[in-house]
C-alpha positions as CSV (number, residue, x, y, z in Angstrom):
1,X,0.0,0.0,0.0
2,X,1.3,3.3,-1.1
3,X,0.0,5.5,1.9
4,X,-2.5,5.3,4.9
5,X,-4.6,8.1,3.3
6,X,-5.1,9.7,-0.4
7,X,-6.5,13.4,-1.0
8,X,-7.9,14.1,-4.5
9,X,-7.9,18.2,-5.1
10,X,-5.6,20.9,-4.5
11,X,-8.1,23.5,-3.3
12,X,-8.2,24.8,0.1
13,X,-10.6,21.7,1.5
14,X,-8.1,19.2,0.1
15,X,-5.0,20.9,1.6
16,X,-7.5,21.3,4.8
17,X,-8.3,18.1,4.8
18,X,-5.0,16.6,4.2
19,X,-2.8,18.7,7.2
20,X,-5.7,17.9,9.4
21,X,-5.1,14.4,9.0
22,X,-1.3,14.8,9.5
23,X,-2.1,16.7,12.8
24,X,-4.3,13.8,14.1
25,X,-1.5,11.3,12.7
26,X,1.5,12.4,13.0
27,X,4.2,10.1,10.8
28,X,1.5,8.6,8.8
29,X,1.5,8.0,4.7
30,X,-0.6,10.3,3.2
31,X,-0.3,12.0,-0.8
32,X,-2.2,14.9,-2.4
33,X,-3.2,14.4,-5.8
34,X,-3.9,17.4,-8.1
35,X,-4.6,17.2,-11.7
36,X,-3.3,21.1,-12.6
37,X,0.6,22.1,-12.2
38,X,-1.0,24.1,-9.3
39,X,-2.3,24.7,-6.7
40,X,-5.6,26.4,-6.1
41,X,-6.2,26.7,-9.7
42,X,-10.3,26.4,-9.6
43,X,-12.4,27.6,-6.9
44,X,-9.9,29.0,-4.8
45,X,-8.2,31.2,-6.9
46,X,-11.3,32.6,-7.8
47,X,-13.4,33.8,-5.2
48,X,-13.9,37.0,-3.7
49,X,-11.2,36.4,-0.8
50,X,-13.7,37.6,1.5
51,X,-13.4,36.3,5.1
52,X,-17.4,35.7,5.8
53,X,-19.4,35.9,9.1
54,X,-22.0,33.6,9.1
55,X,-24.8,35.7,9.1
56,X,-26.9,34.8,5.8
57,X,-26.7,31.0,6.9
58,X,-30.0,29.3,8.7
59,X,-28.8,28.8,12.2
60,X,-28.5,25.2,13.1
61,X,-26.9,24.1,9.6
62,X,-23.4,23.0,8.8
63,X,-22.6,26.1,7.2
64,X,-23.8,28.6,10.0
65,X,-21.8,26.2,12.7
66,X,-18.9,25.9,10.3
67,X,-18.2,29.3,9.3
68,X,-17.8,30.9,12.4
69,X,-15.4,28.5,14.0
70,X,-13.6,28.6,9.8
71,X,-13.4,32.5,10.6
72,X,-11.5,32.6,13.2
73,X,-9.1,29.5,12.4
74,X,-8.3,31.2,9.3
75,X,-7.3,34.4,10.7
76,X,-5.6,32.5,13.1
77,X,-3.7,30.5,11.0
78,X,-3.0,33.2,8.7
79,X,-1.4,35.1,11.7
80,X,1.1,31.7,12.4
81,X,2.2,32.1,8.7
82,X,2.6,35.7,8.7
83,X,-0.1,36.5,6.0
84,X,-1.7,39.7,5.4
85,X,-5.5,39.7,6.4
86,X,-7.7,42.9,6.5
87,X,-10.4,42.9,8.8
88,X,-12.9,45.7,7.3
89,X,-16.3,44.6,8.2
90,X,-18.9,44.7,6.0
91,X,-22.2,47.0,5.4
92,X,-25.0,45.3,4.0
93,X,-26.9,48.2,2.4
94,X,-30.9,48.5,2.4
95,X,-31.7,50.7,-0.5
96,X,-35.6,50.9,-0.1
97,X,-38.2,49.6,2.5
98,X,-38.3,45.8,1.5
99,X,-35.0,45.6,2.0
100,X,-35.1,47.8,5.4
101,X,-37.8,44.5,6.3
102,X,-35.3,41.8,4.7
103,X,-32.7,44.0,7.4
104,X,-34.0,42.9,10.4
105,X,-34.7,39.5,9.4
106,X,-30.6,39.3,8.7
107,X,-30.4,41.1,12.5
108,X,-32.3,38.7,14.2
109,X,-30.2,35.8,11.9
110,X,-27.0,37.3,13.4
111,X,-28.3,37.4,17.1
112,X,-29.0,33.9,16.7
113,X,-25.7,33.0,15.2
114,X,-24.0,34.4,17.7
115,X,-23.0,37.1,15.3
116,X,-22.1,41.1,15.8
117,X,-23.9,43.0,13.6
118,X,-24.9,46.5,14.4
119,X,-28.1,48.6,12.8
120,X,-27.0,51.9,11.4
121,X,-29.5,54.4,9.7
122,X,-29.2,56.3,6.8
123,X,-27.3,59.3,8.8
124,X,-24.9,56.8,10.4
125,X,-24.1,54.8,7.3
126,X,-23.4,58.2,4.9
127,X,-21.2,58.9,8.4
128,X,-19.3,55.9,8.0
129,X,-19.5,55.7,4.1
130,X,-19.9,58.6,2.6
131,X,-20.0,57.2,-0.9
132,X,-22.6,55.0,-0.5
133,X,-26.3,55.2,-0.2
134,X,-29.1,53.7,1.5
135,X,-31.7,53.6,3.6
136,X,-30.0,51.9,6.7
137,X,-27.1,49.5,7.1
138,X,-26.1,46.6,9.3
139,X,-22.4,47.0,10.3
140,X,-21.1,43.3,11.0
141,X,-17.5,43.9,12.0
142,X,-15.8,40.5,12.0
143,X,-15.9,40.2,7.7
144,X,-12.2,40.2,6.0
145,X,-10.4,39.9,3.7
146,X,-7.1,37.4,2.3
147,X,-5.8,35.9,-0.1
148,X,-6.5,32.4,0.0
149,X,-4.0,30.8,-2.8
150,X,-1.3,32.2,-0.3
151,X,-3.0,30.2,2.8
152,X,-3.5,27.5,0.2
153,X,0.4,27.7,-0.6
154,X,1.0,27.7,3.7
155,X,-1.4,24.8,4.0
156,X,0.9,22.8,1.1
157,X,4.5,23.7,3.2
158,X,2.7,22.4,6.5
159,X,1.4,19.0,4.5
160,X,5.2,18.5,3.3
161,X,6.5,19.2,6.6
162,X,4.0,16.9,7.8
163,X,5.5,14.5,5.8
164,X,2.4,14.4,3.2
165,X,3.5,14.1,-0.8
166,X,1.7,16.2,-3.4
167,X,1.8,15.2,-7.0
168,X,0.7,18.1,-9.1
169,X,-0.1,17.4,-13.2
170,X,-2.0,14.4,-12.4
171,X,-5.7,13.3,-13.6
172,X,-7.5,10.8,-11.6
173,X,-9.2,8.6,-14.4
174,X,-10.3,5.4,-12.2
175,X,-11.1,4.6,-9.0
176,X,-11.7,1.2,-7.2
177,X,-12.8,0.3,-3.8
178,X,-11.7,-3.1,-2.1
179,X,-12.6,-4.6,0.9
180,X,-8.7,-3.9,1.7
181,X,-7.5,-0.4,0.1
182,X,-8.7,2.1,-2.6
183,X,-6.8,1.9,-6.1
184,X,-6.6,5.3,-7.4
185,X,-5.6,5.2,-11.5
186,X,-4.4,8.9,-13.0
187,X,-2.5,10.0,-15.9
188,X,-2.9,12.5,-19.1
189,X,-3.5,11.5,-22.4
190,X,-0.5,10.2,-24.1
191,X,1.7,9.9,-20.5
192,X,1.9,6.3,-18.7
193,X,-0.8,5.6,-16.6
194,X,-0.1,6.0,-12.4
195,X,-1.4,4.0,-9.8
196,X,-1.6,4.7,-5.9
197,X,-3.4,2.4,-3.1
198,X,-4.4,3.9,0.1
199,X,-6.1,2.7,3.2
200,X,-8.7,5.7,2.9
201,X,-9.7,8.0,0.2
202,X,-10.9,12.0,0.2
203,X,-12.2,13.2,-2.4
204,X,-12.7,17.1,-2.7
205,X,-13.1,17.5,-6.3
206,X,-14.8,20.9,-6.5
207,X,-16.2,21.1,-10.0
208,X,-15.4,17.6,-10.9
209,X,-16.9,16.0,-7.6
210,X,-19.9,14.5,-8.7
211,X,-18.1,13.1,-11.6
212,X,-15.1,11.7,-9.3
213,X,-17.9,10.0,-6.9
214,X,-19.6,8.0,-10.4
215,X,-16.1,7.2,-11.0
216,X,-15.9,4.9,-7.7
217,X,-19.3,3.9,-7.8
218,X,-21.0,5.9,-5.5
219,X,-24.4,6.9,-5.7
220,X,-24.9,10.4,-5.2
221,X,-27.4,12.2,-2.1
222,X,-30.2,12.7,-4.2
223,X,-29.1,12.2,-7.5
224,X,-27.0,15.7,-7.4
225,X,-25.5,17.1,-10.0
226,X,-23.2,19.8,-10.3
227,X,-24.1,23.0,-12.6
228,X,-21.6,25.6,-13.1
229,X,-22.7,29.1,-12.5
230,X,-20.2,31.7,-14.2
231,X,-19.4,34.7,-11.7
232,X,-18.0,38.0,-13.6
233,X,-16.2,40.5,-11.5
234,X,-15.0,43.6,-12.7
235,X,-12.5,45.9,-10.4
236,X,-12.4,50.0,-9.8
237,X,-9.5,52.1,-11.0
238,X,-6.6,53.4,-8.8
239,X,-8.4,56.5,-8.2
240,X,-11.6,54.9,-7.4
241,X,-10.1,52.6,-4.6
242,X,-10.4,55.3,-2.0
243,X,-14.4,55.2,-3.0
244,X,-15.4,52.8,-0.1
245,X,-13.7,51.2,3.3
246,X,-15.7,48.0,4.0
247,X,-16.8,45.5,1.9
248,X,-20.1,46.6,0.8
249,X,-23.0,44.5,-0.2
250,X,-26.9,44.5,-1.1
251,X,-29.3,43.4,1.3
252,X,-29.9,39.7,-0.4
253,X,-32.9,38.5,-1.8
254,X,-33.8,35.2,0.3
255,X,-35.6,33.6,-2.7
256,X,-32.3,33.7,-4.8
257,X,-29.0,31.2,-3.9
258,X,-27.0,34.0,-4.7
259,X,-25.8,37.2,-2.6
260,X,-25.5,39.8,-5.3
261,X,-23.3,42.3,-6.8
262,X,-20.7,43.5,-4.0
263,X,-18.0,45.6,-3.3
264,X,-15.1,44.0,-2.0
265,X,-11.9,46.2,-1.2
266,X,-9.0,43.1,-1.3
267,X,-6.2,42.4,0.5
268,X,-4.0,43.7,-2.0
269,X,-5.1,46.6,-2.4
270,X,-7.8,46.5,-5.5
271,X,-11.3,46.5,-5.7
272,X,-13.4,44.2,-7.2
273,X,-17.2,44.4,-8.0
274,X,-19.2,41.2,-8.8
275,X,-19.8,38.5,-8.9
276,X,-23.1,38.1,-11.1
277,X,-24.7,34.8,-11.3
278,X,-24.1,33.1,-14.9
279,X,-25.3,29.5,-16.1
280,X,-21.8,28.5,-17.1
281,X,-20.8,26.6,-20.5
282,X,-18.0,25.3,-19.0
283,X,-17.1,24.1,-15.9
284,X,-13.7,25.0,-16.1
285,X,-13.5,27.8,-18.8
286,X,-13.5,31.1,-17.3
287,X,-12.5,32.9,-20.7
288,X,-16.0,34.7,-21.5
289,X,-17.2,32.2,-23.9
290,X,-15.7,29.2,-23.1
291,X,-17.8,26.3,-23.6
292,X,-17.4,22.2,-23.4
293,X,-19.9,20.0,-25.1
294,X,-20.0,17.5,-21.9
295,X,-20.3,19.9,-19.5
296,X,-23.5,21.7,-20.7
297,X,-24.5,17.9,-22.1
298,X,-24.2,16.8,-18.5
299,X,-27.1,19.7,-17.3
300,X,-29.3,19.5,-20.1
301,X,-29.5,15.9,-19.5
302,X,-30.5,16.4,-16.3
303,X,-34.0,16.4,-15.2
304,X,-33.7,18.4,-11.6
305,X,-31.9,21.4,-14.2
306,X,-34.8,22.2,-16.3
307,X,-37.0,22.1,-12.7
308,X,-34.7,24.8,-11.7
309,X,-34.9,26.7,-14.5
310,X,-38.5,26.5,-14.7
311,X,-38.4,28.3,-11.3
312,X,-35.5,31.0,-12.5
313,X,-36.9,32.0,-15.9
314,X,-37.0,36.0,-14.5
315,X,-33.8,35.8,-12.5
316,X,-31.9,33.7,-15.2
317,X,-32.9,36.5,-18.0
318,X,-31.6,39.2,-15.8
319,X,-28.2,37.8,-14.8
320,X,-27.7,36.9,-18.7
321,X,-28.4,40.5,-19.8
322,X,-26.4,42.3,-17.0
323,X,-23.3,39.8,-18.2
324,X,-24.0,41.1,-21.9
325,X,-24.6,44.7,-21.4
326,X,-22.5,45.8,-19.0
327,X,-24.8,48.6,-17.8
328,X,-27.5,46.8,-16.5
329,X,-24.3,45.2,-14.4
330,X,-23.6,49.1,-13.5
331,X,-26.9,49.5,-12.6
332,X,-27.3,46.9,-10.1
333,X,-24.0,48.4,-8.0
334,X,-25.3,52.0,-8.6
335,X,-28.2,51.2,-6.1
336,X,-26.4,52.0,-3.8
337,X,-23.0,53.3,-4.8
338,X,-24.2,55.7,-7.2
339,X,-20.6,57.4,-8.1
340,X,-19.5,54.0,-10.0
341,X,-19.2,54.6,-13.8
342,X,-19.4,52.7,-16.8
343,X,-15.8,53.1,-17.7
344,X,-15.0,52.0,-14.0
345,X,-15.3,48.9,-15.1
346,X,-11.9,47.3,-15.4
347,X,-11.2,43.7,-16.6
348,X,-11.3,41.2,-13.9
349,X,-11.0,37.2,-14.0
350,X,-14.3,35.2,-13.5
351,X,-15.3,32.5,-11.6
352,X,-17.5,29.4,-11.5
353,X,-19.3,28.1,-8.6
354,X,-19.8,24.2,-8.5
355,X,-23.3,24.3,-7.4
356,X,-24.8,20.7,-6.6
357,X,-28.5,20.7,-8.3
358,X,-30.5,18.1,-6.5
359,X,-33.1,16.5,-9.1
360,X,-36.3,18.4,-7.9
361,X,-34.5,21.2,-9.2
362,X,-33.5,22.4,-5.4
363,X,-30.2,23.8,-5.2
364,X,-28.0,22.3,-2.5
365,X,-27.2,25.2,-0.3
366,X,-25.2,23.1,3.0
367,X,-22.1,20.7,2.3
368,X,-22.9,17.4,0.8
369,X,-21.0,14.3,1.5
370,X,-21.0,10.2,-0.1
371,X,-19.3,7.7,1.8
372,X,-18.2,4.2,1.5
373,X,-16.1,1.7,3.7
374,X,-13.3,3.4,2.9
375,X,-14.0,6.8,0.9
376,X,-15.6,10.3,1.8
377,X,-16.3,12.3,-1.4
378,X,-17.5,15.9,-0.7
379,X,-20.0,16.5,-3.3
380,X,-20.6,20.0,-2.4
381,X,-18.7,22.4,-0.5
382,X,-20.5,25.9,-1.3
383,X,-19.6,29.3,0.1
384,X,-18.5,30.2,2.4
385,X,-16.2,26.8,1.9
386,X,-13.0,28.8,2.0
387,X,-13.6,30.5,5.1
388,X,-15.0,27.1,6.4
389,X,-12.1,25.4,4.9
390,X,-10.3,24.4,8.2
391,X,-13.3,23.0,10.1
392,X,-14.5,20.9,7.5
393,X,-11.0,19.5,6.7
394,X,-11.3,18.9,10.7
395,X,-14.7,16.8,10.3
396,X,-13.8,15.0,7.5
397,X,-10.4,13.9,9.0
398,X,-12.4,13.0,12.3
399,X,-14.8,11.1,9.6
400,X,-12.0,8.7,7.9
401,X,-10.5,8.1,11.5
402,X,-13.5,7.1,13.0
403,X,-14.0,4.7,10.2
404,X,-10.5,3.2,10.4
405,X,-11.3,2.4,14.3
């Protein structure tokens, strides 16, 4: 047997994951497989690298328990490895009187998640923010900011310190449970086929997780599927930086998955607005237009899709305009930050959220898991995952030790 354990994906859950189980056991045989020649190439390299609360998330679910406890061990461990974190807050802005009464539902959320968030008015936000307009605020304090491929590349020197071997360039293509071990087949097209055994498998996939689980033979939680949803950012110039001082974002609409368009002042010193909230053509093509016959195939050949587009027709038709005309983008920011232009707009890098699509056309908004014997595939890891990223690698190390016992 090659190792005790075997990690599949070099985002931030994988390299979670996989220094949590060196922690636990210390000495043991573990490898990190990743099928770019880098790390944090998908998900993690893509987000907002927003440190998040916990507010939006119904108390009592993994993510509102998750999230909290992920806050703090990121700052935390972000403080060990000497990386720069900015601690803003955030305002989440009520332009109107619906979202005023959408406020206090998202103040009593906080109170019950344990959560600081404090009510401003209009007076007290301009105050605070004098760029930015609305009818009230709520100021929660603990939202920041980082960069997380530079705690994904501290997670990977703690993994090889650990002892832990990563193998970067390497694309899992088979995978085969025994009573005994897991065999784990990978290799590019053209290049000699690899083969590693392990004791236990992880598999944290992103947007090739369901695929990954199919693989080994798992049956997915109720028949999920993941849909890519393309999220365009753009960022402010230089002299628009100074515009805002906390991350600023809409009051969300509960019956959308999404949070809306946000301003995010980064670590480094930019400013991004986005994301939007895209069907994507590809689940790994962030070029605008990108597109992969399979990946769309694999949606439009799902039933639970077309229920949740049936449900999205409105929502779907505006996100698709504002990402072809870029006004109706500028638009939805101006609500509330009404000194943004057009040409502000700068050229950003999208994203895609791997979104697990359950086949009543839900959307899967908490963590979802398939197990075996000896495998734990994480089917879906939505935000806030990165924040979270620490605490889940916790449970699902606690998980595959458990089992071995």
């Amino acid at each position: 047997m090659d190792a005790e354990y075997c990690v599949i994906g070099g985002g931030i859950v994988g390299l979670a994951t996989a220094m949590s189980l060196l922690r636990r056991r210390p000495g043991t045989g573990l490898v990190l497989l990743e099928k770019e020649t880098r790390l944090a190439r998908h998900q993690t390299g893509h987000n907002s690298g927003v440190i998040h609360s916990g507010i939006y998330y119904q108390p009592g679910s993994f993510k509102a328990r998750l999230c909290r406890r992920g806050a703090e061990a990121t700052k935390a461990f972000c403080s060990e490895h000497g990386i720069p974190v900015s601690v803003q807050g955030k305002l989440l802005v009520a332009t109107d009187a619906r979202d005023a009464g959408r406020m206090a539902e998202l103040e009593e959320r906080a109170r019950q998640n344990d959560i600081d968030a404090v009510r401003l008015s209009g007076a007290e936000l301009h105050a605070l923010e004098p760029h930015v307009r609305g009818v009230g605020a709520l100021l929660v304090t603990a939202t920041g900011s980082v960069d997380y491929r530079r705690v994904c590349t501290a997670m990977e020197q703690v993994v090889l310190a650990g002892g832990g071997g990563i193998e970067l360039g390497v694309e899992v293509t088979g995978i085969r449970e025994s009573p005994t071990e897991v065999a784990v087949t990978a290799g590019r097209t053209g290049s000699p086929r690899r083969r590693w055994t392990a004791s236990r498998l992880v598999v944290c996939a992103g947007l090739q997780s369901d695929r990954l689980a199919r693989m080994a033979g798992l049956p997915l939680p109720q028949d999920a599927r993941i849909v890519p949803f393309r999220g365009e950012y753009y960022q402010l110039p230089e002299n628009k930086r100074d515009l805002v001082h906390h991350l600023i974002y809409p009051i969300p609409d509960p019956d959308l998955p999404f949070l809306g368009v946000h301003i995010t002042p980064m670590v480094d010193g930019r400013v991004t607005v986005g994301p939007n909230a895209v069907l994507g053509l590809s689940r790994e093509g962030y070029r605008k237009g990108s597109a992969s016959f399979r990946d769309v195939w694999d949606y439009l050949s799902f039933p639970g899709f077309w229920r949740l587009a049936a449900h999205n027709v409105r929502t779907g038709a505006v996100e698709v305009r504002n990402s072809l005309i870029k006004r109706g983008y500028l638009d939805a920011v101006r609500r509330y930050c009404p000194e943004i232009e057009l040409a502000d707009l700068l050229p950003e890098e999208a994203g895609i959220r791997a979104q697990a699509v359950l086949k009543d056309g839900a959307l899967a908004h908490d963590f979802l898991f398939a197990q075996s014997d000896r495998m734990v595939h994480v089917i879906n890891a939505p935000s806030p995952a990165a924040t979270a990223a620490i605490p889940i690698g916790e449970m699902i190390a606690d998980r595959c030790i458990e089992e071995r016992t």
